[in-house]
PQR file with spaces between the fields and no chain letter, atoms N, CA, C, O and H, PARSE charges and radii, in Angstrom:
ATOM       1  N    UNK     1     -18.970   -2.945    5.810 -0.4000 1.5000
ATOM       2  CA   UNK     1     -18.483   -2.363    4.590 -0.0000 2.0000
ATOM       3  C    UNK     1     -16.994   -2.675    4.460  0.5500 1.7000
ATOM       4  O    UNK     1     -16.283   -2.947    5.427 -0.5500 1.4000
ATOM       5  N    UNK     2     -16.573   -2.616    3.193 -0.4000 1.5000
ATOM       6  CA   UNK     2     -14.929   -3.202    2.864 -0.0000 2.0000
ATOM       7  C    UNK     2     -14.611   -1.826    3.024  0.5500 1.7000
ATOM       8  O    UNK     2     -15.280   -0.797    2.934 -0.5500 1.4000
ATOM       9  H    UNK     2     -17.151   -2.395    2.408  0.4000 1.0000
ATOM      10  N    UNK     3     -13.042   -2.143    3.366 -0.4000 1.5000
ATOM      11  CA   UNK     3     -12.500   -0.821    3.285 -0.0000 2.0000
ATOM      12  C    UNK     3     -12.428    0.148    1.705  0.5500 1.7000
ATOM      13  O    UNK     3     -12.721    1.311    1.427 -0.5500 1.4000
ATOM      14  H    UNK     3     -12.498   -2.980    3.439  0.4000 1.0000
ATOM      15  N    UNK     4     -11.975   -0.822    1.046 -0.4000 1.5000
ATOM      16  CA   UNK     4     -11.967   -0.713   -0.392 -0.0000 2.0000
ATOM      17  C    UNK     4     -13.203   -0.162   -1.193  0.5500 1.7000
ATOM      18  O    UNK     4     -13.123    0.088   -2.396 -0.5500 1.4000
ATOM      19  H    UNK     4     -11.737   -1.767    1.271  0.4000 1.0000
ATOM      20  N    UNK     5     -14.599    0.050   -0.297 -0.4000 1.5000
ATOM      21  CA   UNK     5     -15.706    0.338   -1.292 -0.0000 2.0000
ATOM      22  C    UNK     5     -16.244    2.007    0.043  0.5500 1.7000
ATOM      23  O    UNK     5     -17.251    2.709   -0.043 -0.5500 1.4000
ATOM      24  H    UNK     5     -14.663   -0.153    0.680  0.4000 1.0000
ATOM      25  N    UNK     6     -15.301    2.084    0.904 -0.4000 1.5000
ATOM      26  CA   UNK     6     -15.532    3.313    1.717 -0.0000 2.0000
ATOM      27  C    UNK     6     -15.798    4.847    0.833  0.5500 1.7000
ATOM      28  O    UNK     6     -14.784    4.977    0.147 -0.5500 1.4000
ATOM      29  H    UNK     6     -14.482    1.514    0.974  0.4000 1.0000
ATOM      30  N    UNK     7     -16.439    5.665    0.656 -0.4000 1.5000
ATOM      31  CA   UNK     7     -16.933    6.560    0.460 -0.0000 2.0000
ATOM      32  C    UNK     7     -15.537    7.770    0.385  0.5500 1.7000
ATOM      33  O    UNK     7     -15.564    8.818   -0.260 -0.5500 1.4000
ATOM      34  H    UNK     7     -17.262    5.559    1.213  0.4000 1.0000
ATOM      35  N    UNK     8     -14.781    7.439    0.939 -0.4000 1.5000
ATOM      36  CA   UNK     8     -13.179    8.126    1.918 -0.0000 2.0000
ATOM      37  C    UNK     8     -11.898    7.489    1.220  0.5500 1.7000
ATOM      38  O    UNK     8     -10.756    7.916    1.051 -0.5500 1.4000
ATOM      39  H    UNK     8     -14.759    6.587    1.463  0.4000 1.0000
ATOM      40  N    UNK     9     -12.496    6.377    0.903 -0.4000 1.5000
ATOM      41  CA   UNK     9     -10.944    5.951   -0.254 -0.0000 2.0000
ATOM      42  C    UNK     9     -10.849    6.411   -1.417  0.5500 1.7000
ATOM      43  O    UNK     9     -10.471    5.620   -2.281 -0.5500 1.4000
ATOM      44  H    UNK     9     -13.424    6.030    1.041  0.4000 1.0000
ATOM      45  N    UNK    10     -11.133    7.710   -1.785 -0.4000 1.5000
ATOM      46  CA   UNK    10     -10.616    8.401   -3.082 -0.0000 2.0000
ATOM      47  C    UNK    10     -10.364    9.450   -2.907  0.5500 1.7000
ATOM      48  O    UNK    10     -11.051   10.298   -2.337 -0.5500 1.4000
ATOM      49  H    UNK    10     -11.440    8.353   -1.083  0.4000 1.0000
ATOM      50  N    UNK    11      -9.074    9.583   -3.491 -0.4000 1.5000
ATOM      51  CA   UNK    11      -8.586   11.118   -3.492 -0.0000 2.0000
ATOM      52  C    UNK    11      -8.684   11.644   -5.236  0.5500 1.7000
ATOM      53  O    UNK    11      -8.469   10.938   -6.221 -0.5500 1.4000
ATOM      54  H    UNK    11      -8.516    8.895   -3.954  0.4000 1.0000
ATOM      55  N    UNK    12      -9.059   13.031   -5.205 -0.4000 1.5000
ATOM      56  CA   UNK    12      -8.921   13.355   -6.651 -0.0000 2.0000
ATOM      57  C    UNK    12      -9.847   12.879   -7.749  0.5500 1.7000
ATOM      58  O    UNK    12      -9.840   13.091   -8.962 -0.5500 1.4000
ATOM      59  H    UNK    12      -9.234   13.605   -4.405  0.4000 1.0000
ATOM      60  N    UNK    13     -10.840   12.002   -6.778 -0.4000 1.5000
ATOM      61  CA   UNK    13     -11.543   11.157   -8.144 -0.0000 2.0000
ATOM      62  C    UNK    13     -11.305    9.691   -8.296  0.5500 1.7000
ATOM      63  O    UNK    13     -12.158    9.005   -8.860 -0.5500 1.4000
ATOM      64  H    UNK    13     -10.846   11.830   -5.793  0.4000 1.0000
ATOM      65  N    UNK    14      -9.765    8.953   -7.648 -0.4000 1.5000
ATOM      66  CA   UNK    14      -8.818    8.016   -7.911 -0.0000 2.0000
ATOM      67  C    UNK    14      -8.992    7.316   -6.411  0.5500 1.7000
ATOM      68  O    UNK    14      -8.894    7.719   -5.252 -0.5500 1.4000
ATOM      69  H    UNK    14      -9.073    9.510   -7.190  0.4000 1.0000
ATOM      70  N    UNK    15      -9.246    6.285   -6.937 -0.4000 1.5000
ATOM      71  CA   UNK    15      -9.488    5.086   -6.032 -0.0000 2.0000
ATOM      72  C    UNK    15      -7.634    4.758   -5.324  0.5500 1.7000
ATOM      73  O    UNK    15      -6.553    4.397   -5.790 -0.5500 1.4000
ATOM      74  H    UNK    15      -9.326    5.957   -7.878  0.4000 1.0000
ATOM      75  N    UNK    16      -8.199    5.161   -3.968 -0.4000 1.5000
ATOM      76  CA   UNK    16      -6.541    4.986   -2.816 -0.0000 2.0000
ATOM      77  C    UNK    16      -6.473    3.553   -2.677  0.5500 1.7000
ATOM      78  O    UNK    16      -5.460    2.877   -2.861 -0.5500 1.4000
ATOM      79  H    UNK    16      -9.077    5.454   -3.590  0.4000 1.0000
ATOM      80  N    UNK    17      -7.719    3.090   -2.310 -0.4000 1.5000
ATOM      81  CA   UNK    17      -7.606    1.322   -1.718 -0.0000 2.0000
ATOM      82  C    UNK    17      -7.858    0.686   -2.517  0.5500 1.7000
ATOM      83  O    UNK    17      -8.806    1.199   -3.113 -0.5500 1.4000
ATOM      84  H    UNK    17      -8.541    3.638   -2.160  0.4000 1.0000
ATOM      85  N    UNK    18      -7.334   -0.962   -3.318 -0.4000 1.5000
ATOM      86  CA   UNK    18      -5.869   -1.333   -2.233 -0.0000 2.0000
ATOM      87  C    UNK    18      -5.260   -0.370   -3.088  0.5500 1.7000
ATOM      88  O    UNK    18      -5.650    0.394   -3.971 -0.5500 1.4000
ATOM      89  H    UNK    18      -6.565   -1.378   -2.833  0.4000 1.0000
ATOM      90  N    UNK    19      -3.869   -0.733   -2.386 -0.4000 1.5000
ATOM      91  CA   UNK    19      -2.531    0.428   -2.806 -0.0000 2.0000
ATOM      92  C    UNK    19      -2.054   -0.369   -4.003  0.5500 1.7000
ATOM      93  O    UNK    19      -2.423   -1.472   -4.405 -0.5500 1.4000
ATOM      94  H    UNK    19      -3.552   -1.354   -1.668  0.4000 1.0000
ATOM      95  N    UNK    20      -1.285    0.336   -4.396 -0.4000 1.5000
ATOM      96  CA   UNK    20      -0.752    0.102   -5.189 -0.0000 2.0000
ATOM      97  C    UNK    20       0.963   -0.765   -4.885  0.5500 1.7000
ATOM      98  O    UNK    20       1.977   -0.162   -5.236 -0.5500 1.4000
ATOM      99  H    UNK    20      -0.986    1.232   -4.070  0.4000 1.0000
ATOM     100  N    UNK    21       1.060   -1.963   -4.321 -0.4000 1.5000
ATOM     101  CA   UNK    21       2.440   -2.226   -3.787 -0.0000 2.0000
ATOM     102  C    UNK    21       3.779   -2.261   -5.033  0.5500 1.7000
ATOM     103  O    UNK    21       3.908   -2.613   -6.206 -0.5500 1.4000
ATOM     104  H    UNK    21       0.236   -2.453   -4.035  0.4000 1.0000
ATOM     105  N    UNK    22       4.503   -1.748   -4.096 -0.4000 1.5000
ATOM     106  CA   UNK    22       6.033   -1.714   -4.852 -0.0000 2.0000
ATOM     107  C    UNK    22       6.811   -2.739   -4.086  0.5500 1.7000
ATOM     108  O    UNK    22       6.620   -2.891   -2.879 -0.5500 1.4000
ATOM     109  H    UNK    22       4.398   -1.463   -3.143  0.4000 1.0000
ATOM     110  N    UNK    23       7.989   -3.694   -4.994 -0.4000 1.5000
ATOM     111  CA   UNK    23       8.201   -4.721   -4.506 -0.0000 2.0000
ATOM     112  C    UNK    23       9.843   -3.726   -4.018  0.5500 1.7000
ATOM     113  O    UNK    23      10.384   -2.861   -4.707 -0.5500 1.4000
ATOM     114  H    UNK    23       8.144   -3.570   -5.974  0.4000 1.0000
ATOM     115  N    UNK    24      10.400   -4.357   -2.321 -0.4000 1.5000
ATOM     116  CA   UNK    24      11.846   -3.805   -1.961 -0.0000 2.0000
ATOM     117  C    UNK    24      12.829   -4.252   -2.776  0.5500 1.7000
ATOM     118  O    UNK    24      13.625   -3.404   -3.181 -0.5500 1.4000
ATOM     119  H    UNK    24       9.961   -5.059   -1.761  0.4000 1.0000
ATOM     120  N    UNK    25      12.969   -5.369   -3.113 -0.4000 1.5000
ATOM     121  CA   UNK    25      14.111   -6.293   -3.800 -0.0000 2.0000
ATOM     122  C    UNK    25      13.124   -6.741   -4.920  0.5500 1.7000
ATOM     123  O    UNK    25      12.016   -7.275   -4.884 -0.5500 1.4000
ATOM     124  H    UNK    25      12.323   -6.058   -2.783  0.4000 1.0000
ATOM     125  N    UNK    26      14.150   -6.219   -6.187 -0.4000 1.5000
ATOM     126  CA   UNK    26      13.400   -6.241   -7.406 -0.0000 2.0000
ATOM     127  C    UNK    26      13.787   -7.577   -7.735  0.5500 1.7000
ATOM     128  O    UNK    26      13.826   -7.721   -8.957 -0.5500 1.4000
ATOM     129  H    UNK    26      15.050   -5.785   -6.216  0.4000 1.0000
ATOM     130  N    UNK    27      14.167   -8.877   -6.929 -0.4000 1.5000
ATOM     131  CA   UNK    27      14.218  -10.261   -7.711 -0.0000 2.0000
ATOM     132  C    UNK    27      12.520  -10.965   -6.873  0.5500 1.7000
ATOM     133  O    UNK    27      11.969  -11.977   -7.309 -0.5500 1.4000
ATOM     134  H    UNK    27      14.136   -8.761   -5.937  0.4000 1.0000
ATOM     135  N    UNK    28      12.254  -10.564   -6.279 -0.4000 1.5000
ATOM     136  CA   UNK    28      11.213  -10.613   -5.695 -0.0000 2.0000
ATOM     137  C    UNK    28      10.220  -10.947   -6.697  0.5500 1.7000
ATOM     138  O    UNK    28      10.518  -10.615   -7.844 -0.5500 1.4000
ATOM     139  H    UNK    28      12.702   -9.743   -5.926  0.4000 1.0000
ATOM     140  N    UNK    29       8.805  -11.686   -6.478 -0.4000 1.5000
ATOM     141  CA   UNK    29       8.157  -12.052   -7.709 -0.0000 2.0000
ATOM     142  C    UNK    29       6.861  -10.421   -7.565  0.5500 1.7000
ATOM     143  O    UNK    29       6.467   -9.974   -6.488 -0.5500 1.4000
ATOM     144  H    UNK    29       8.563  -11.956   -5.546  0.4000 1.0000
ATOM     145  N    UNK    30       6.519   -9.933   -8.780 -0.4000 1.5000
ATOM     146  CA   UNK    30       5.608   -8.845   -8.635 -0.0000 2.0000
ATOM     147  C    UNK    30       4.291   -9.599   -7.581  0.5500 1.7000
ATOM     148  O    UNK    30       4.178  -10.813   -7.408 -0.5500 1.4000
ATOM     149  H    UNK    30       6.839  -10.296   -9.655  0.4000 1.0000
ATOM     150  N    UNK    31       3.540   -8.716   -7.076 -0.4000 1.5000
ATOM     151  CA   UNK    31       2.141   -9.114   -6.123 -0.0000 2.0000
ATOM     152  C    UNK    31       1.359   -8.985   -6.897  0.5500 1.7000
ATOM     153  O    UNK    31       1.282   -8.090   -7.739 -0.5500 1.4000
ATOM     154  H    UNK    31       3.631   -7.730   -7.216  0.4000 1.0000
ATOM     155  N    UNK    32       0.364  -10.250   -6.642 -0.4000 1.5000
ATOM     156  CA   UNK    32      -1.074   -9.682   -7.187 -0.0000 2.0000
ATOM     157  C    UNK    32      -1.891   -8.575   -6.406  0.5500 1.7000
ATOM     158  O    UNK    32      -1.757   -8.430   -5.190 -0.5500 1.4000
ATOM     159  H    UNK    32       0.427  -10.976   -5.958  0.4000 1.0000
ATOM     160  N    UNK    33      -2.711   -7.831   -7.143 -0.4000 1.5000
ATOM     161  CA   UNK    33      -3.078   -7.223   -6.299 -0.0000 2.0000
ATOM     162  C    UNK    33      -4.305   -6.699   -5.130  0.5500 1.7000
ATOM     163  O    UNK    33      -4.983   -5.674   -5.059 -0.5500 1.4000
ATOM     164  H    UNK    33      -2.819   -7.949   -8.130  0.4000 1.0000
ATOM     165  N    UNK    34      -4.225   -7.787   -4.379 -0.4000 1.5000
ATOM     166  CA   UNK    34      -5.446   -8.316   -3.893 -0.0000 2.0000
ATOM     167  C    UNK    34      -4.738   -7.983   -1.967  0.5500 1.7000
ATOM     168  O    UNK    34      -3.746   -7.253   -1.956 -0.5500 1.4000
ATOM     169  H    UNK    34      -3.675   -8.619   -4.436  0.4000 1.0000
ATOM     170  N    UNK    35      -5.024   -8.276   -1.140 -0.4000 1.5000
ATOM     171  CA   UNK    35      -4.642   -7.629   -0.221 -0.0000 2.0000
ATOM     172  C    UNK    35      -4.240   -8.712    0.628  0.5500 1.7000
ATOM     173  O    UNK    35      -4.579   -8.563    1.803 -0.5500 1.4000
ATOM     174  H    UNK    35      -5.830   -8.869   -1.149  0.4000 1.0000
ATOM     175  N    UNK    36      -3.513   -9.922    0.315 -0.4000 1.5000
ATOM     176  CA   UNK    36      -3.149  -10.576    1.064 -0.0000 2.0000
ATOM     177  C    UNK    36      -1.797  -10.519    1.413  0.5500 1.7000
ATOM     178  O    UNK    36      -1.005  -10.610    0.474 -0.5500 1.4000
ATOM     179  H    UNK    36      -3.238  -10.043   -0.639  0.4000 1.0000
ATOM     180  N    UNK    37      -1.130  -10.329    3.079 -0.4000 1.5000
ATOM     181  CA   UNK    37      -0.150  -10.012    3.423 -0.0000 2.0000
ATOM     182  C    UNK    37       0.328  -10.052    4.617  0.5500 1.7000
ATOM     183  O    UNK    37      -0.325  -10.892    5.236 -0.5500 1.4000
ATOM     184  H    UNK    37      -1.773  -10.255    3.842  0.4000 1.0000
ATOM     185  N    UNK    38       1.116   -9.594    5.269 -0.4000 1.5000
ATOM     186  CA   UNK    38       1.058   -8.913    6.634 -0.0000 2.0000
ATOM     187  C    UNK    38       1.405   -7.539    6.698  0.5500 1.7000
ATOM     188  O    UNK    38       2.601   -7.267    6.600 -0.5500 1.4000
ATOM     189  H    UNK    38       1.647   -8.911    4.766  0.4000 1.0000
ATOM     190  N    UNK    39       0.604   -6.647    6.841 -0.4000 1.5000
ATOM     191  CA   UNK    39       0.938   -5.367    7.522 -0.0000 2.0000
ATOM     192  C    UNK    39       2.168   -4.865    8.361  0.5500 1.7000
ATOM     193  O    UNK    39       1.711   -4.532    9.455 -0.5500 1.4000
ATOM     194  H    UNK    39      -0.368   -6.869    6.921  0.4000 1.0000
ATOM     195  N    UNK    40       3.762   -4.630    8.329 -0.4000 1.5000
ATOM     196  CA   UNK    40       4.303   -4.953    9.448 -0.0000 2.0000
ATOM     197  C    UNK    40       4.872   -3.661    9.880  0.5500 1.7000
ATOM     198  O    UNK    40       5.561   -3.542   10.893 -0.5500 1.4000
ATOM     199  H    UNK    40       4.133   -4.901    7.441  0.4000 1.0000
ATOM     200  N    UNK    41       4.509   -2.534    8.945 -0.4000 1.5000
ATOM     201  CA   UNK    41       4.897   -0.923    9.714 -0.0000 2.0000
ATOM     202  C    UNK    41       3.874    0.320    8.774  0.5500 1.7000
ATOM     203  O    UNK    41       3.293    0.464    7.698 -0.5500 1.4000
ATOM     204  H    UNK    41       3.949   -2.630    8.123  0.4000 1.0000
ATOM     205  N    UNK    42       4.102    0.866    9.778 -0.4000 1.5000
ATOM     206  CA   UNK    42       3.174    2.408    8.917 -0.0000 2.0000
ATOM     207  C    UNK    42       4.237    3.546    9.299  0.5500 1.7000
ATOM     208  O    UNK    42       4.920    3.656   10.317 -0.5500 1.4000
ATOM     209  H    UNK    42       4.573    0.749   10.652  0.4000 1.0000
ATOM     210  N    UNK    43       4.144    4.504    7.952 -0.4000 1.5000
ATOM     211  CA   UNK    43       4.926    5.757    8.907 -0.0000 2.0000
ATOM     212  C    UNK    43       4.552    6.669    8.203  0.5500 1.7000
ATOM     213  O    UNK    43       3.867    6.421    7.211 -0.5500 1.4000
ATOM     214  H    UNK    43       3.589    4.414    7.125  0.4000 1.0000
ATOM     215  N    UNK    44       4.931    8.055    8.558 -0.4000 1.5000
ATOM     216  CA   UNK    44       3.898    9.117    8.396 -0.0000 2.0000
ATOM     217  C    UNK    44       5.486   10.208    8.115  0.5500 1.7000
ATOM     218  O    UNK    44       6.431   10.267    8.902 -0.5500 1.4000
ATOM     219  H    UNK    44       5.488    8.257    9.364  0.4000 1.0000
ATOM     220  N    UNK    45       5.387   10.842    6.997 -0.4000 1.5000
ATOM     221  CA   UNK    45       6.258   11.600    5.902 -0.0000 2.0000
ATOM     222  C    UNK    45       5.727   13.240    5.878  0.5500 1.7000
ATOM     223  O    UNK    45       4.712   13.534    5.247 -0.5500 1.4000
ATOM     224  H    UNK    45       4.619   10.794    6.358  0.4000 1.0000
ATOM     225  N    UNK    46       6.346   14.049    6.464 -0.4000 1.5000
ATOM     226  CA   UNK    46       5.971   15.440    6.292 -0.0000 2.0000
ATOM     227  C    UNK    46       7.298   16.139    5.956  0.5500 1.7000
ATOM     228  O    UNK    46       7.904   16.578    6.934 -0.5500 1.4000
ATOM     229  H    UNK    46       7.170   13.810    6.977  0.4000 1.0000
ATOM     230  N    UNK    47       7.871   16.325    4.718 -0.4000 1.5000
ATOM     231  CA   UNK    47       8.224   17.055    4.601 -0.0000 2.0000
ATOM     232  C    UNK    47       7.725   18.283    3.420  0.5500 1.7000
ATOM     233  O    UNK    47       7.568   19.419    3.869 -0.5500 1.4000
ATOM     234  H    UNK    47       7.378   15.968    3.924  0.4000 1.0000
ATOM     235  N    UNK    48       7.570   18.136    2.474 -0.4000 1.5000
ATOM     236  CA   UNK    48       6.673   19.115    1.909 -0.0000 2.0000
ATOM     237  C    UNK    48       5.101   19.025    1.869  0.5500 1.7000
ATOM     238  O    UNK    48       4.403   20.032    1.987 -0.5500 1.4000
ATOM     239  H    UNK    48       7.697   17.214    2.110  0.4000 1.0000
ATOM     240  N    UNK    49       4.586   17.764    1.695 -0.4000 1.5000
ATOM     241  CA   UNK    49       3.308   16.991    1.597 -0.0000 2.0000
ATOM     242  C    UNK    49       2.980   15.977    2.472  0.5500 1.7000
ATOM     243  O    UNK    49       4.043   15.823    3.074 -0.5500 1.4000
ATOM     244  H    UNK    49       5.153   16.946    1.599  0.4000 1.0000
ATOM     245  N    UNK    50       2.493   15.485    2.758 -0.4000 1.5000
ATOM     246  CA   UNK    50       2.014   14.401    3.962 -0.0000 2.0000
ATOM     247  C    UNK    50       2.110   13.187    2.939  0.5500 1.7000
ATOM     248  O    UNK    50       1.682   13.268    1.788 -0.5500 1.4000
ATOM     249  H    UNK    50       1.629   15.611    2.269  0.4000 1.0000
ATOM     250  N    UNK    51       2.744   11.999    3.500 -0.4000 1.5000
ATOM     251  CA   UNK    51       2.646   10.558    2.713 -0.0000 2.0000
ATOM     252  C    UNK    51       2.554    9.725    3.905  0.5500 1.7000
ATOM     253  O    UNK    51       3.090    9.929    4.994 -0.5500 1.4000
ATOM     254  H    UNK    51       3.091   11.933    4.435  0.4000 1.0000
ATOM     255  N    UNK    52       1.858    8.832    3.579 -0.4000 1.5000
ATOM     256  CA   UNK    52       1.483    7.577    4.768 -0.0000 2.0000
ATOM     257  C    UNK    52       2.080    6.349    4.059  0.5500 1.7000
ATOM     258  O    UNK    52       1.501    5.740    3.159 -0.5500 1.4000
ATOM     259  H    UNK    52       1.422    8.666    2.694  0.4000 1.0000
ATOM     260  N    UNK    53       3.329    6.034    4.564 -0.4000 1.5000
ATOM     261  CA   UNK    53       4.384    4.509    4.100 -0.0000 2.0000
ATOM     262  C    UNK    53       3.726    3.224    4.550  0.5500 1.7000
ATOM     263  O    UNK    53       3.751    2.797    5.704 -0.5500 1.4000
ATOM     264  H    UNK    53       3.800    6.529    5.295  0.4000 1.0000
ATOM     265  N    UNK    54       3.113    2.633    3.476 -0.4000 1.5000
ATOM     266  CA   UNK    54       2.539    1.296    4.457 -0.0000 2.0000
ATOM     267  C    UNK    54       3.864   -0.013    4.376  0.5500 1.7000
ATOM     268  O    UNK    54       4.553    0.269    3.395 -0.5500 1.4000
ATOM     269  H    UNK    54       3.093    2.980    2.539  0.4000 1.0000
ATOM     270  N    UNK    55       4.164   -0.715    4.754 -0.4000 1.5000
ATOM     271  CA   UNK    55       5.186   -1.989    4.227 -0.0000 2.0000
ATOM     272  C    UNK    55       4.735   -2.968    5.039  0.5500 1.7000
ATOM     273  O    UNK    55       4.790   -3.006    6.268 -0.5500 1.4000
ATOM     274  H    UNK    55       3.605   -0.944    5.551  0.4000 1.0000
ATOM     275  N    UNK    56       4.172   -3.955    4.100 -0.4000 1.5000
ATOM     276  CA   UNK    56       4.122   -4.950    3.930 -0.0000 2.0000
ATOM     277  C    UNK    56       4.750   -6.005    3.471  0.5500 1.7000
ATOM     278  O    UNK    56       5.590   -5.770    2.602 -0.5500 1.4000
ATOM     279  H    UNK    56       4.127   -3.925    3.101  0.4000 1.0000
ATOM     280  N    UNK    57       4.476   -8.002    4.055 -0.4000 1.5000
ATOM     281  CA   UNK    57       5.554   -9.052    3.739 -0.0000 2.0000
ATOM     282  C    UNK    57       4.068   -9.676    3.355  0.5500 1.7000
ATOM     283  O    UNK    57       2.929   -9.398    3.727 -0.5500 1.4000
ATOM     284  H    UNK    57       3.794   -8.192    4.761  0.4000 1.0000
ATOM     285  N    UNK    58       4.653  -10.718    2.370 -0.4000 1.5000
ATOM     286  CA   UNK    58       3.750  -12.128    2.149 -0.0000 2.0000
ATOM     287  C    UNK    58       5.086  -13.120    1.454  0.5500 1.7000
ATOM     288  O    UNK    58       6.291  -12.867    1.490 -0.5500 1.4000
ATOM     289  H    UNK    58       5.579  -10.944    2.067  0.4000 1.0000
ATOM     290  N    UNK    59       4.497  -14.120    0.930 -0.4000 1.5000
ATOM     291  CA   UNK    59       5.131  -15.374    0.748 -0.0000 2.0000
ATOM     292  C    UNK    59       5.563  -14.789   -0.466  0.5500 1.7000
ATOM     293  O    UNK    59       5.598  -15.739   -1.249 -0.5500 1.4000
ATOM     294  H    UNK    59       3.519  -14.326    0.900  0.4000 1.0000
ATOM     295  N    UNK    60       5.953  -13.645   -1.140 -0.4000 1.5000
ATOM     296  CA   UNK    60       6.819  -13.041   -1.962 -0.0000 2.0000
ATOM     297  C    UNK    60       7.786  -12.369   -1.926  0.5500 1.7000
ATOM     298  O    UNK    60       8.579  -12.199   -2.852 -0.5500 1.4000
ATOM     299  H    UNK    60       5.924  -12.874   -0.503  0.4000 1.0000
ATOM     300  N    UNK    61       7.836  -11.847   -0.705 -0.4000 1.5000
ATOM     301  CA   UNK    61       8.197  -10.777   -0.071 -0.0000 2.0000
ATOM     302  C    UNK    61       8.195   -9.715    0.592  0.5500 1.7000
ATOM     303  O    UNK    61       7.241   -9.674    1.369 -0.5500 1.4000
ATOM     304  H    UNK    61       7.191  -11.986    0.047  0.4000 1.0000
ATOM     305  N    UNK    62       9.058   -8.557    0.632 -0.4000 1.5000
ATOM     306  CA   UNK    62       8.742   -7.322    1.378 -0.0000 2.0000
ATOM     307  C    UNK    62       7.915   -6.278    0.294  0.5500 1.7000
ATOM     308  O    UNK    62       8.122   -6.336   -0.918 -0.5500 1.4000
ATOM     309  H    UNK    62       9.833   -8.591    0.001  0.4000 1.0000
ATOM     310  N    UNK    63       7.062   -5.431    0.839 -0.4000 1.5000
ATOM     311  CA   UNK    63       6.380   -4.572    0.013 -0.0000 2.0000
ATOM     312  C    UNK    63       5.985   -3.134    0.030  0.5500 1.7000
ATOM     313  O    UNK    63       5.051   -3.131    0.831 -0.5500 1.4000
ATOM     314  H    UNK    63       6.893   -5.384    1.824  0.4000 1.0000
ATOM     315  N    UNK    64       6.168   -1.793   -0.427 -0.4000 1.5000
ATOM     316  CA   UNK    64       5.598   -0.590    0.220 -0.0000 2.0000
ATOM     317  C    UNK    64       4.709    0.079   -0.300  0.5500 1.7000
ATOM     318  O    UNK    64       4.910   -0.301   -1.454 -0.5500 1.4000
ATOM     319  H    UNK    64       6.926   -1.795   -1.078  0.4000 1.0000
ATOM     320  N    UNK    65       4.055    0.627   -0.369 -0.4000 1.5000
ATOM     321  CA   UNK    65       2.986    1.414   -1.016 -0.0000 2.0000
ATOM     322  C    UNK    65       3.137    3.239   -0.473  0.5500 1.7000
ATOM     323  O    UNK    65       3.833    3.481    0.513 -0.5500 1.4000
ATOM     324  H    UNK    65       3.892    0.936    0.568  0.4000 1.0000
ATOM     325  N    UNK    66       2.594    4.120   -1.044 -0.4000 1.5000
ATOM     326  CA   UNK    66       2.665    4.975   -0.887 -0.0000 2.0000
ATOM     327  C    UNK    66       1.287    5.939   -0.319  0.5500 1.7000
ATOM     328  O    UNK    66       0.902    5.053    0.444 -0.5500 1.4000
ATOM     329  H    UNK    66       2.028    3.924   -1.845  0.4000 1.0000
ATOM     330  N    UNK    67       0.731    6.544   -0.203 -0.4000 1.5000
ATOM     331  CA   UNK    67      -0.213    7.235    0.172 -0.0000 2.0000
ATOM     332  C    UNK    67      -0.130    8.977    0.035  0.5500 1.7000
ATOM     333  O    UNK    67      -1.075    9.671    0.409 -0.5500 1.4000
ATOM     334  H    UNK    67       1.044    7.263   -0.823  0.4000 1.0000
């Protein structure tokens, strides 16, 4: 099974996977949004709500998504 068609990737009704990437350096070209990349950190955000930081690189650039 893809991750993307998991039973567990929706919150609220709203499809989580893929993310939605935000580009770091806005001269950067926008991503398509298909999941090709490298993965190169995760981090985990508690201060009022829980957020999971993904950032990602490809041949565009650096990238983060939110969770």
């Amino acid at each position: 099974m893809k991750l993307r068609d998991h039973p567990l990737m929706f919150h609220e009704g709203l499809r989580t996977w893929p993310p939605t990437w935000v580009c770091v350096n806005r001269t950067n070209k926008p991503i398509e949004q298909d999941e090709i990349g490298t993965l190169t950190e995760v981090s985990i955000r508690t201060l009022r709500d829980s957020w999971l930081i993904l950032w990602m690189n490809n041949h565009n650039g650096e990238y983060f998504a939110l969770f």
